[in-house]
C-alpha positions as CSV (number, residue, x, y, z in Angstrom):
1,X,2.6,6.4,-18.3
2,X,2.1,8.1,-15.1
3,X,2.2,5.8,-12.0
4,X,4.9,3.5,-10.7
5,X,6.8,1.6,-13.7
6,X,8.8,-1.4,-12.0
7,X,11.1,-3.2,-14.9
8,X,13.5,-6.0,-14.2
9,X,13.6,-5.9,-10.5
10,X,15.5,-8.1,-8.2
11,X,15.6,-7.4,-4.7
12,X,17.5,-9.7,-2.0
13,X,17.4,-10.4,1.8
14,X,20.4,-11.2,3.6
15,X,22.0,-12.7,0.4
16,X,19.0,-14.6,-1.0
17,X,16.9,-13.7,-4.2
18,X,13.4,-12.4,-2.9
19,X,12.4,-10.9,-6.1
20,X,13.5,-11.4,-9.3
21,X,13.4,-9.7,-12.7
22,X,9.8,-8.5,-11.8
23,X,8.0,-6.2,-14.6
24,X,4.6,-4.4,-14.0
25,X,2.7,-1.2,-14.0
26,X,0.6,0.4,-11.0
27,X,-0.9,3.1,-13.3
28,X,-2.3,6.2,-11.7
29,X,-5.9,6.7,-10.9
30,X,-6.0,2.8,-10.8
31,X,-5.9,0.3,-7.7
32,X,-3.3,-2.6,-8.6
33,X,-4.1,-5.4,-5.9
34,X,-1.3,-7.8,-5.6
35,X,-1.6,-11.2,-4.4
36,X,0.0,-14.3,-3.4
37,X,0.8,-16.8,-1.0
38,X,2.8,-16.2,1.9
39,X,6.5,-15.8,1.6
40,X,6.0,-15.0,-2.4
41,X,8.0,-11.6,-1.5
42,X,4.8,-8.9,-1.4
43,X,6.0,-7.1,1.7
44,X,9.5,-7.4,0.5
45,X,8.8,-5.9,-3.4
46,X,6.5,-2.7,-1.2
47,X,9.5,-2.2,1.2
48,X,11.9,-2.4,-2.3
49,X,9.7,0.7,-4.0
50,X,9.4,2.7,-1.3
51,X,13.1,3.0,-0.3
52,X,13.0,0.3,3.1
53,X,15.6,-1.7,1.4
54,X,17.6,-1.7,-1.8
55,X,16.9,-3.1,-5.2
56,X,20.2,-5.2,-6.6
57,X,18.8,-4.9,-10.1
58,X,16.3,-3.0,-12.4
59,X,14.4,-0.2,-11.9
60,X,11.7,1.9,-10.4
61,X,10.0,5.0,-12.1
62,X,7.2,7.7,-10.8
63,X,6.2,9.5,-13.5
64,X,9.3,8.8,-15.4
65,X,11.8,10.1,-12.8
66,X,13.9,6.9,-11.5
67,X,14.0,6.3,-8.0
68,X,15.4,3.1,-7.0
69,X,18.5,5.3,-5.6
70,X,16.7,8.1,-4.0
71,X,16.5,7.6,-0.3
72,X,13.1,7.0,1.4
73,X,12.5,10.3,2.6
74,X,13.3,11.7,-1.0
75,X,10.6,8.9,-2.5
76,X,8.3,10.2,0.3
77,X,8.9,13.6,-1.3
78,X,8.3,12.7,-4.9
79,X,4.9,11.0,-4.1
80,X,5.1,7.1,-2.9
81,X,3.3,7.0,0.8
82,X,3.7,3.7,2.4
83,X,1.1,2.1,4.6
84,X,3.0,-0.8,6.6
85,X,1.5,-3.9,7.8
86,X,1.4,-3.6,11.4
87,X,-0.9,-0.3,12.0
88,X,2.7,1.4,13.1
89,X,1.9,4.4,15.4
90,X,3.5,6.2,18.1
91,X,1.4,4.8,21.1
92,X,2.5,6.7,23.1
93,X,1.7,10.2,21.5
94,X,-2.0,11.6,21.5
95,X,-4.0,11.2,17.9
96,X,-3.5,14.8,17.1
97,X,0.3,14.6,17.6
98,X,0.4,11.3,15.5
99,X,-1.1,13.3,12.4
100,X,1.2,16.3,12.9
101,X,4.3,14.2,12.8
102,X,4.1,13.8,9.5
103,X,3.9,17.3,8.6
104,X,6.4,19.3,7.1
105,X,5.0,22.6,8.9
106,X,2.6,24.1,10.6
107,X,0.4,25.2,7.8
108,X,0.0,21.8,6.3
109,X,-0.2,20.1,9.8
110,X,-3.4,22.6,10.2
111,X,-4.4,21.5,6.9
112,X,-3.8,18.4,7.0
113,X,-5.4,17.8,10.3
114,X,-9.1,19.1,9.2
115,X,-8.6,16.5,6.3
116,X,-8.1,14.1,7.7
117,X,-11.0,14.7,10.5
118,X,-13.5,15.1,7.0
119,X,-12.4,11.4,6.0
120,X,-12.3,10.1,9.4
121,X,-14.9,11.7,11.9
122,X,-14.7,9.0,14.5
123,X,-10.8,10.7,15.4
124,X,-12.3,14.0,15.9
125,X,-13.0,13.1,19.6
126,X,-10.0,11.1,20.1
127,X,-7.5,13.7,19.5
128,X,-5.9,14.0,22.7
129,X,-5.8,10.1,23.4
130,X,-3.0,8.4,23.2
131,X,-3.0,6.4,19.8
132,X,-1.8,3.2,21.8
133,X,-5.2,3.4,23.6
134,X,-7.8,3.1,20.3
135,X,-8.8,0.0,18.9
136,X,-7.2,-1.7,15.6
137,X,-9.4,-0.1,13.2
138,X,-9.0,3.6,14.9
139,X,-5.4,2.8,14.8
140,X,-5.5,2.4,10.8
141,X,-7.6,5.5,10.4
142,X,-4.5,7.0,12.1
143,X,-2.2,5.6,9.3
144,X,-3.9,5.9,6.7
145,X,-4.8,9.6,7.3
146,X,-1.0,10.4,8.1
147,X,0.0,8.9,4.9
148,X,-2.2,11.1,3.0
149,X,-1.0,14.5,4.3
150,X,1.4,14.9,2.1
151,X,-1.0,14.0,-1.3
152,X,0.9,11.2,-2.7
153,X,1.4,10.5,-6.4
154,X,1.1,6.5,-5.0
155,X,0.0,4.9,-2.2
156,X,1.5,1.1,-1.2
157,X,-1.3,-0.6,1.6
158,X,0.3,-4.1,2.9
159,X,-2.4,-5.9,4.4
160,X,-5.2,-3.4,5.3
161,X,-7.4,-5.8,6.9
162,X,-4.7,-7.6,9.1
163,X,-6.5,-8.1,12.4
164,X,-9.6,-6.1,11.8
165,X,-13.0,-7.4,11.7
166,X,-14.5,-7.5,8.4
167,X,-16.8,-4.8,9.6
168,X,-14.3,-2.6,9.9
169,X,-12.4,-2.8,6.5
170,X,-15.7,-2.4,4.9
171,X,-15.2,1.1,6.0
172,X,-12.0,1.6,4.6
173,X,-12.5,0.0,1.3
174,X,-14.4,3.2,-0.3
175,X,-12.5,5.3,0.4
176,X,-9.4,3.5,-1.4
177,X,-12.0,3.8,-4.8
178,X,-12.2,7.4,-3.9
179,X,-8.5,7.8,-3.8
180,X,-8.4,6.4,-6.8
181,X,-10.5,8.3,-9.1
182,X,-8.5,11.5,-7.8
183,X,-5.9,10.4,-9.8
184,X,-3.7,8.3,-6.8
185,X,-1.7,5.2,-8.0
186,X,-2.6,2.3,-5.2
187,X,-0.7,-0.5,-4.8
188,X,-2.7,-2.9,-2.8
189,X,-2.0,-6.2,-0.5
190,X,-4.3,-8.3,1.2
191,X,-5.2,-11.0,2.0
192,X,-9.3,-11.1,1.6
193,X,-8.7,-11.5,-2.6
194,X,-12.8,-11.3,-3.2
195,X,-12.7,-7.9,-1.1
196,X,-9.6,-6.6,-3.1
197,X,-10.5,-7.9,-6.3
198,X,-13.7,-5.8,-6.3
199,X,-12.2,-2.7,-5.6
200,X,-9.6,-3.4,-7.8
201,X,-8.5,-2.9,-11.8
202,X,-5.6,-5.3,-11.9
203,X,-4.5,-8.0,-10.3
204,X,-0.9,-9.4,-10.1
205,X,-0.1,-12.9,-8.3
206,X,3.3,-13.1,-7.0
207,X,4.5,-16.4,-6.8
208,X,8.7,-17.2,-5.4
209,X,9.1,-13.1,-6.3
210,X,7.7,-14.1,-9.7
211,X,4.6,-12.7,-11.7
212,X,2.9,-15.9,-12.0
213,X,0.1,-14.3,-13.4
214,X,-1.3,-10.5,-14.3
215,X,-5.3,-10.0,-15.3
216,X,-7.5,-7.4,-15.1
217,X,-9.9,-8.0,-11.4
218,X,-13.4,-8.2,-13.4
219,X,-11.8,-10.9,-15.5
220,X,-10.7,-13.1,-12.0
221,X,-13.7,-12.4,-10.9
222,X,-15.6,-13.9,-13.7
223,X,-13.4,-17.1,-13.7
224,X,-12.0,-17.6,-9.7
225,X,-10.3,-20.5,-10.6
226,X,-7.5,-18.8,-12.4
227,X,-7.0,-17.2,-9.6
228,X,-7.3,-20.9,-7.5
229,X,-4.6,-22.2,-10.2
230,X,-2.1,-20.1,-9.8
231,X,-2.3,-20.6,-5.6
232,X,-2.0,-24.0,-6.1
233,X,0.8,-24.0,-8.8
234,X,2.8,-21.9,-5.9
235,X,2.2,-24.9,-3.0
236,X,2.6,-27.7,-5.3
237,X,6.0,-25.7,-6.8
């Protein structure tokens, strides 16, 4: 299978048992939207496959090739972009500098820069300003274009929406289904589940760094209050 395989993981903060013996798939050309209630170890598990922090047990594949002891920048290399919660620029570098960063030279940063000014035209005139100056969703447009640069095998998104208006993911949400059917693995948090569910193709609940549940979206969808059950078996756990 091509895509991200994750089999028996357990990952640990500071000693404590975050995640444990977690198996799934995010397949490629599919977005895998991961849910859960707070503190069920999403943003822990994202930080575990792209390299943030270690994995104590299991592993994780791209496209067959392990990874769980490659560093981050080798992951980077081998496909897995990461889109952090938080909209993390550098504010105080112009737009066009923030895009270049993540460049490995010249000729992709020139690439790279008219790519991302074709998905994102609203940048195109913000270029010199400093990215600390543009609003939440500019900011995003930012992140998500830099992780792109480098054409990922798989894409993880923690909490897209976090403090944008509604309006504003709207605009964002397209173009994850156009990611997808070029072929891109998404991996996909948030926390609007009707917005993420119809965009997605699976759906995996994470409950105390458990898989409390894994169904396709159409079928949650259809019949919410699976997805209401497995909520309340986490607060009532």
């Amino acid at each position: 299978m091509k895509g991200i395989e994750l089999r028996n993981l357990q990952v640990e903060r500071s000693g404590a048992v975050i995640i444990g013996d977690l198996s799934f798939d995010i397949p490629s050309g599919e977005i895998t939207v991961l849910l859960g209630p707070n503190g069920g170890g999403k943003s822990t598990l994202l930080d575990a496959i792209c390299g943030v922090i270690p994995v104590s047990r299991g592993s994780i594949s791209l496209d067959g090739l392990a990874v769980q002891e490659l560093s981050r920048l080798e992951r980077v290399k081998a496909g897995i972009s990461y889109v952090e919660q938080g909209r993390q620029v550098f504010s105080h570098l112009s737009v066009e500098h923030n895009l270049r960063a993540a460049c490995a030279n010249r000729e992709q940063a020139d690439r790279a820069m008219e790519r991302s000014l074709e998905v994102f035209p609203e940048l195109r005139k913000r270029l010199n300003t400093a990215a600390g100056m543009l609003s939440g969703g500019e900011q995003q447009m930012i992140v998500i274009a830099r992780s792109m640069i480098r054409d990922p095998k798989v894409m993880l998104i923690d909490e897209l929406s976090l403090g944008l208006a509604p309006i504003v993911v709207s605009r964002f949400l397209p173009l994850l289904e156009r990611l997808k059917h070029s072929g891109m693995a998404i991996l996909l948090v948030e926390q609007y589940a009707t917005a993420a569910l119809a965009i997605g193709d699976q759906a995996v609940i994470l409950v105390h760094g458990a898989c409390a549940l894994s169904e396709g979206c159409a079928a949650l969808r259809a019949d919410p209050q699976r997805l209401h059950q497995a909520y309340l078996g986490a607060q009532s756990a």
